[in-house]
C-alpha positions in Angstrom: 59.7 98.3 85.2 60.5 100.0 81.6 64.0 100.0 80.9 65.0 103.2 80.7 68.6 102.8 79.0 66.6 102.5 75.8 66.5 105.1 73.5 63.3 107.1 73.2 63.4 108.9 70.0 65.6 108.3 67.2 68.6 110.3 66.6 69.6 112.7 63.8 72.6 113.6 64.7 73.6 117.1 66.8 71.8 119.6 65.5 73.6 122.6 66.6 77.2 121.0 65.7 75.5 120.4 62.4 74.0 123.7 61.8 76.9 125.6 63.2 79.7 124.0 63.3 80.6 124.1 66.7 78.6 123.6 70.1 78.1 126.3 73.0 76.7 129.1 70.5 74.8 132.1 71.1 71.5 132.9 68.4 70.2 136.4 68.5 66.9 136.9 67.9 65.8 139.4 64.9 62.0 140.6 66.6 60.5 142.0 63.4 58.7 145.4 63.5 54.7 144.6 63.0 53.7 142.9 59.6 51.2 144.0 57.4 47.8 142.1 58.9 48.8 142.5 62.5 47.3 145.1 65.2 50.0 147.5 65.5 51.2 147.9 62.1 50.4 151.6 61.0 51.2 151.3 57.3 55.0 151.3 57.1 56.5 150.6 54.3 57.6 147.2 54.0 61.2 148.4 53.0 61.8 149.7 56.1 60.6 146.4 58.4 63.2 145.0 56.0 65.6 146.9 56.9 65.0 146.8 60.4 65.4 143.3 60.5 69.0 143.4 58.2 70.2 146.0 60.6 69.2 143.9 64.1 70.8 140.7 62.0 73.6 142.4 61.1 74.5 143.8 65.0 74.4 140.0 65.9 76.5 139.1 63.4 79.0 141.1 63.2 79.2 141.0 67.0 79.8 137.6 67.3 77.0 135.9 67.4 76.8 132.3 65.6 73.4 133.0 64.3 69.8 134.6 64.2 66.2 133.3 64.7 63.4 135.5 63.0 60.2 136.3 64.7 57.5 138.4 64.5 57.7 139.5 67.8 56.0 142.7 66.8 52.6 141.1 65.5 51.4 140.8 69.5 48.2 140.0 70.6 49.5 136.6 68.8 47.4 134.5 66.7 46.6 130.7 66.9 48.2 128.6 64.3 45.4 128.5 61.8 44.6 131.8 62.5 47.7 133.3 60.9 47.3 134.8 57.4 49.4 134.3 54.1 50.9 137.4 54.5 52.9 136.9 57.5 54.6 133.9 56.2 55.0 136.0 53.0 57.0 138.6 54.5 59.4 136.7 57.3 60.4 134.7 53.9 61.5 137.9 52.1 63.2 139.2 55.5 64.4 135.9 56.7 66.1 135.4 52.8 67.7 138.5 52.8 69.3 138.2 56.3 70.9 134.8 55.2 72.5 135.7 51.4 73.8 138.8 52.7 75.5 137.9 56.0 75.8 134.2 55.5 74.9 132.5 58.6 72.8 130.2 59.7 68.8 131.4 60.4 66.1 130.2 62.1 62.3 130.6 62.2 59.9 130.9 64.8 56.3 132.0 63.6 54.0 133.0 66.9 52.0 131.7 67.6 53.1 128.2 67.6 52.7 128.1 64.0 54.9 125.5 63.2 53.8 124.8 59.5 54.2 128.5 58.2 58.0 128.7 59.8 58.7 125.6 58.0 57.1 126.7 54.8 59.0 130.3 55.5 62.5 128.8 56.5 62.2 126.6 53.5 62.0 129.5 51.2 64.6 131.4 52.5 67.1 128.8 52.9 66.3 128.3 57.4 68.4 125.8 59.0 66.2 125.3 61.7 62.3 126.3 63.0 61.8 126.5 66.8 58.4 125.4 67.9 57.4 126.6 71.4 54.7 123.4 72.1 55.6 120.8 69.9 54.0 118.0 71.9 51.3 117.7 74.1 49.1 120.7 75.3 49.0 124.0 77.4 46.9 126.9 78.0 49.1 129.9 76.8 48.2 133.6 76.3 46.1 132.8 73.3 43.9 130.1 74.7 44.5 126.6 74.3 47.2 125.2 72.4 47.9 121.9 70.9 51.3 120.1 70.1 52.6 120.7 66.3 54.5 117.6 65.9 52.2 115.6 63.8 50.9 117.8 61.4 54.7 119.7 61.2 56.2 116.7 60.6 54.2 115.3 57.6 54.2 118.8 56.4 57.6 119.0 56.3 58.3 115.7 54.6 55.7 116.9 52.0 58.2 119.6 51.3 61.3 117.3 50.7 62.4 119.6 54.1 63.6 116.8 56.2 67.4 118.8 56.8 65.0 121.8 58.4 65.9 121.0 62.0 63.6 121.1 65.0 64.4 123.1 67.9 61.1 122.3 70.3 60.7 124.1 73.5 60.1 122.0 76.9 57.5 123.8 79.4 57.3 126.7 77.8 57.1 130.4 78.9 53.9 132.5 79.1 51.6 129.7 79.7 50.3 127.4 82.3 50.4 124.1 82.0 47.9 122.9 84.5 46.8 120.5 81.5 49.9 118.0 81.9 50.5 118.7 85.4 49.7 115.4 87.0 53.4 113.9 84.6 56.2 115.2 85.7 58.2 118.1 83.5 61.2 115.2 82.7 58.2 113.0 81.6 57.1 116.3 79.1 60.8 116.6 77.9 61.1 113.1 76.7 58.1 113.3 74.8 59.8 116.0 72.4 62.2 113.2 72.2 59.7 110.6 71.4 58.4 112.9 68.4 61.5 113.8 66.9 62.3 116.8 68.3 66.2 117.3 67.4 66.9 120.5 69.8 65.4 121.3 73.5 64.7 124.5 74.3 64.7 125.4 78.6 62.8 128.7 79.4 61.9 130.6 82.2 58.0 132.2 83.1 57.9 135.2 80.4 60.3 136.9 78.0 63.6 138.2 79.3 62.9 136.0 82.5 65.8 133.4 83.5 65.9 129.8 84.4 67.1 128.3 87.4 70.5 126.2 86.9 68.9 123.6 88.6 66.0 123.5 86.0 67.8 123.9 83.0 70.2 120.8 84.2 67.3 118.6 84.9 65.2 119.4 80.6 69.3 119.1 79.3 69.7 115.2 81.4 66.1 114.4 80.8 66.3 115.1 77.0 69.7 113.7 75.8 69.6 116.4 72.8 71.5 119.3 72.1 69.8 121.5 74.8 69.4 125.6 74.4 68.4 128.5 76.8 65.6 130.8 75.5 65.2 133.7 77.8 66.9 135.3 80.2 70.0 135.2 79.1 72.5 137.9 80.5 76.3 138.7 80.8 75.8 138.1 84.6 74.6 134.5 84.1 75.4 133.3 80.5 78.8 131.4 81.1 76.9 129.5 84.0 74.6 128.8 81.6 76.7 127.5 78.9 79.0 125.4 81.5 75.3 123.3 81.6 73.8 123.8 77.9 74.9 123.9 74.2 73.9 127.0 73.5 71.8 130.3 74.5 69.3 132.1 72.7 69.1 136.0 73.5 67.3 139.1 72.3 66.2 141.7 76.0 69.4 141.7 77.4 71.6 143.1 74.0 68.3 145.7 72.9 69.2 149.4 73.9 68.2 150.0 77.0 67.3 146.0 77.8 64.2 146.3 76.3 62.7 143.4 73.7 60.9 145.8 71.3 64.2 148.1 70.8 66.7 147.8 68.4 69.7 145.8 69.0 72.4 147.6 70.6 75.9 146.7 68.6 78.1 147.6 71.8 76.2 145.4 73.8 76.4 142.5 71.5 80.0 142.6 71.7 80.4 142.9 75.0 78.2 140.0 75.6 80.8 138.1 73.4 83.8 139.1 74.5 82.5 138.5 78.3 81.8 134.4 77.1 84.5 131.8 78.2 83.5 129.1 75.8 
């Protein structure tokens, strides 16, 4: 029998403590407006996707949130990794670098799809404490077709870059995908593997944006990983304090857009309520 008190990966530290400067925090997610290259941008001016994004960072912020992660949740139908232009990464940097100098706080990246080598290039041009990675190890069959683990080529990428401080924040079985592929290893075995490769964050998820996790779920990737351990959809005012009695933080976007809707515009009144309802 392996002896399981060993360690599995080796440790950098807490990552959200470090990054934050406190545990149990809440990260809003800026969903940018579609990018120049993507299906359903129309030819808006740049200026105002900017914008767009400041004003959504800014709700967070100013409502209490710790911190934002930027995505281009407007470029859907998503692209594979090497299938993502120049310009995308291009303009997340000048929108992700104008969110952090003017309102301070720390940001995070998450390129879709996957693309863990143009958030890191992106959150190291704009100053990113962190990139999230939805399938860092291993393999699954997701809503653009197969998709392979990031972990080896993000890594060496990211030491190429002198990056090593840009922290890793890896989803474990993630949403909108099936992962028939790994099946036959149990979804603890698949959380210690984001261990294994460095992964310094876990990230529990339930079946599709704005769908939540079972307790029981989100208990089971927090004690099978041993890192800092997040919750990245689903997150309400109904459930978020029974969340964060389990996890260190949450990571919410549906639930604080007007009328609870992902591609809407953050709703400031919501934010705040969601932070004043928290008992952390």
């Amino acid at each position: 029998m392996s002896d399981t008190s060993k360690p599995i990966g080796q440790s950098a530290g807490d990552a959200i403590l470090s990054i934050f400067g406190r545990t149990k925090v809440v990260i809003g997610v800026v969903h940018l407006a579609p990018l120049p290259g993507a299906p359903r941008y129309n030819g808006e001016a740049v200026e105002d996707i900017y914008q767009r994004g400041l004003d959504d960072a800014r709700a967070y912020l100013h409502g209490g949130c710790d911190g934002v992660i930027i995505e281009n949740h407007g470029d859907v139908p998503f692209a594979k990794p090497d299938d993502i232009g120049h310009e995308t990464a291009s303009h997340m940097a000048v929108v992700s670098d104008r969110i952090r100098r003017e309102l301070g706080r720390p940001i995070g990246i998450n390129v879709l799809a996957n693309a863990a080598i143009p958030a890191l290039a992106i959150a190291s041009a704009a100053g990113a404490g962190f990139v999230r990675v939805n399938q860092w190890a291993n393999a699954y069959v997701a809503n653009e077709g197969f998709i392979e683990g990031e972990a080896a080529r993000a890594m060496r990428y990211r030491a190429q870059l002198r990056a090593n401080g840009i922290r890793i924040f890896a989803d474990a079985h993630v949403k909108h995908g099936a992962h028939a592929i790994v099946a036959d290893r149990p979804v603890e075995e698949q959380v210690k593997d984001l261990v294994f490769f460095d992964a310094d964050a876990v990230i529990a998820t339930g079946q599709r944006t704005g769908h939540a996790a079972e307790l029981g779920y989100i208990k089971m990737i927090k004690e099978a990983s041993g890192l800092p351990t997040l919750v990245g959809s689903g997150v309400t005012p109904e459930n978020a304090n029974d969340i964060l009695g389990i996890v260190d933080g949450v990571i919410v976007a549906s639930s604080l857009k007007y009328d609870g809707v992902w591609w809407n515009q953050v709703e400031p009144a919501r934010v705040s309520a969601f932070i004043a309802g928290l008992t952390r």
